[in-house]
N, C-alpha and C positions, 0 to 999 in steps of 0.2 A: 320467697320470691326475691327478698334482696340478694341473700345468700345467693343465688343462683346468677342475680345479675353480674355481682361482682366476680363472681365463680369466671363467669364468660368474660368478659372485660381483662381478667387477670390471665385466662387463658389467649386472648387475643393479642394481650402487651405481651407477651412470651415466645408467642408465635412471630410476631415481626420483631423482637429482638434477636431473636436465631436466624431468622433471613438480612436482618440487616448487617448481622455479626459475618454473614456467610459472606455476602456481598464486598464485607471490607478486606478479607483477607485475600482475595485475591490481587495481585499484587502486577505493578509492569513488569518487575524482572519474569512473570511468569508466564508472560505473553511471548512467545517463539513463533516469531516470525522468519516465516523463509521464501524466500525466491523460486519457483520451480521450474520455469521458464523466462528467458527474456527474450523478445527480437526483434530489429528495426521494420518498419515495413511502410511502403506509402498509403495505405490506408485500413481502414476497419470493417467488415461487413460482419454481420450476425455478431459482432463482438468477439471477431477472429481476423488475426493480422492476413493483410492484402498485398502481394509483391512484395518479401521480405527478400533483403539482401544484406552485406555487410559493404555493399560499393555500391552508389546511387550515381547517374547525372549529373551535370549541373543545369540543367532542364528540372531536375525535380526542386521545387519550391519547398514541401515540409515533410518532415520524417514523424514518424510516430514509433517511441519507443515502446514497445508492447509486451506487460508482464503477469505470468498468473504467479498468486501470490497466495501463503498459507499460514495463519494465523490462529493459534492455539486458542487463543481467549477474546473474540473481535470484542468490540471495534478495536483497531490500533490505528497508526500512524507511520506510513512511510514518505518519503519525498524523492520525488525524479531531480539527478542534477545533472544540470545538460553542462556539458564543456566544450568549449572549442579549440584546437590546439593548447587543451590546456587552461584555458581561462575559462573561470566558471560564466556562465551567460545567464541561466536560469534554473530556480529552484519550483519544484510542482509539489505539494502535500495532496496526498492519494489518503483517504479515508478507509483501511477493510474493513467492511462490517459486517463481512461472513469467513466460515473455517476457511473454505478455499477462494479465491473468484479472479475477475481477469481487469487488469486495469490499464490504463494509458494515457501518455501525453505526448502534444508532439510539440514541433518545434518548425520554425521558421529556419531555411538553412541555407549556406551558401558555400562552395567548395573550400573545403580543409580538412582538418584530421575533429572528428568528435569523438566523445566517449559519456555516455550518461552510467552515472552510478543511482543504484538503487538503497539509500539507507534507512534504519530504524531510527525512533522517535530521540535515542541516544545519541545516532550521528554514526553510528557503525555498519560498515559497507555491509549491505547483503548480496552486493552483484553489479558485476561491471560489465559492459558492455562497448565495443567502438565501432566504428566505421566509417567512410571516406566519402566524401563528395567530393567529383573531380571535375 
């Protein structure tokens, strides 16, 4: 009966040391992250962009940058950075916690030149985007 107990115990610590071995080696360089789509648009329904353009108004008050996005290993980590003529205004961290899915942020805007870049947790561009409020 002992035998047996430790039998299991010993097979039990074995078995979560193989899953936990598994768990470690995955690594962030191995997380590949990609862009598959990006577009501006003024709004969201069903969780698909609404009136995209690359020229808005100056009637339109806020943009939403709108991206699906595809991730080898989720969860990862990207960030929207909004620019305005150039100067960065605001940075958005976006959570993927599935392979593929659709994400967004918008943005308060007022006529000039924007561009939002879409980077990984590294800081390296995975997509750029611009367009004009006039």
């Amino acid at each position: 009966m002992k035998k047996e107990l430790l039998l299991r115990a010993a097979t039990v610590f074995m078995f979560g040391l193989v899953l936990s071995t598994t768990r470690m080696t995955v690594s962030a360089a191995d997380n590949v992250v990609t862009v598959d789509s990006m577009v501006f648009a003024t709004a969201v329904d069903s969780r698909d962009p609404v009136g995209t353009a690359k020229e808005f108004a100056a009637s339109v008050n806020q943009v939403i940058c709108w991206t699906k996005i595809s991730a080898a290993a989720p969860p990862a980590t990207v960030r929207h950075l909004w620019y305005k003529n150039g100067q960065k205004l605001l940075e958005v961290p976006l959570t993927v916690n599935y392979a593929s899915g659709r994400y967004w942020s918008r943005k308060n805007v007022v006529p000039g030149e924007w561009k939002v870049e879409v980077v990984d947790a590294a800081g390296n561009v995975l997509a750029a985007g611009t367009f004009t409020v006039k």
